[in-house]
N, C-alpha and C positions, 0 to 999 in steps of 0.2 A: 906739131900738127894737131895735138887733139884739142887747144884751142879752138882751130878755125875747124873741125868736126863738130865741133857741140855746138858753135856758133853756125852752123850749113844744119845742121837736127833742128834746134832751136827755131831758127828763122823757115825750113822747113814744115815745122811742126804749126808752127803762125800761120803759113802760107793754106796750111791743110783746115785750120779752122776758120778762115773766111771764105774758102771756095772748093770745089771739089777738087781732086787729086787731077785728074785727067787735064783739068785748067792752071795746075802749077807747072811755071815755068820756071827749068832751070837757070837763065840768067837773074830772074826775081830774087830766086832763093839764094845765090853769088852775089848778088846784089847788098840784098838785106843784108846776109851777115860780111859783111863788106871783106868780100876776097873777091878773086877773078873765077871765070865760069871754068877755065882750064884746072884753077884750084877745084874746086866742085868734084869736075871729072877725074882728078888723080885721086881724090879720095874716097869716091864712091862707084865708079867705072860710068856710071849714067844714068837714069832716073830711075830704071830696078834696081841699081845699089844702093840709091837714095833710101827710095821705098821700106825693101828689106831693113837699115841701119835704123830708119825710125819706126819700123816697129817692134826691131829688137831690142830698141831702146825702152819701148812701151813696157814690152814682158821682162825687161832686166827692172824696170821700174817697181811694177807689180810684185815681180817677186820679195824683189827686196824690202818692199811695207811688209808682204806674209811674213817673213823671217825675221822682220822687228815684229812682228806682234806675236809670232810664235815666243821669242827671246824674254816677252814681258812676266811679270809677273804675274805670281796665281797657280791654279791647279791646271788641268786639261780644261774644264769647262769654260774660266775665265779665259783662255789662250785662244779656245778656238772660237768666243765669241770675237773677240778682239779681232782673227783671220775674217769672221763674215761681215765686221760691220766694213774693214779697211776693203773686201772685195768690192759691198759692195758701193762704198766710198768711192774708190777706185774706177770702179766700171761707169758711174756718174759723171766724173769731170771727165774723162777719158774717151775716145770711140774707140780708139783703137785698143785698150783695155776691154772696152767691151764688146767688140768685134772677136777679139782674140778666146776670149772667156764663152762668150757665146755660139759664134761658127758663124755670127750674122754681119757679113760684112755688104758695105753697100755701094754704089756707086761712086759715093762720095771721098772714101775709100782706098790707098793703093790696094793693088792686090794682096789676097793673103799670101804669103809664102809658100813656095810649093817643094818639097823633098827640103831634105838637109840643107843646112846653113852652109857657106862657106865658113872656115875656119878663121 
């Protein structure tokens, strides 16, 4: 199934840069990444699990640029230049990197996450 997860994120994540969050529909998103909408719902429980999934995919993304550029070469200066330019790289192509980094999230938006993750 993690297949047809990155392909429901994926097609997800499409769905979320041509129109606002509140106008993606989960058959579109089952659609796109060609599975059934029942598939959708067993792996993400419904469109807050969605939500949540891609934007923990955003800050699993994030981080894991900081931790290759932390890993690069050089001293501390070279390293943590390499963390701000990839931030702010990052926070650029991204909203939701830069929702998440920032606290500014918008309409456009799922919600941010509220309390702890499910596990």
């Amino acid at each position: 199934m993690a297949g047809a997860r990155e392909s429901l994120l994926d097609a997800a994540g499409a769905a979320l840069a041509r129109r606002p969050w509140s106008a993606v529909r989960m058959v579109e998103v089952a659609a796109a990444a060609g599975v059934s909408r029942q598939t959708l719902y067993n792996e993400f429980g419904g469109k807050d699990g969605l939500a949540r999934a891609l934007v923990r995919r955003a800050a699993d993304g994030y981080l894991a640029g900081v931790e290759r550029a932390l890993a690069g070469g050089g001293g501390d200066w070279e390293r943590l230049t390499a963390v701000a330019e990839w931030t702010a790289a990052a926070a650029q192509q991204d909203a939701l990197v830069r929702a998440l980094l920032t606290g500014c999230w918008s309409e456009r938006l799922p919600a941010p996450p509220r309390g702890p993750a499910p596990v």
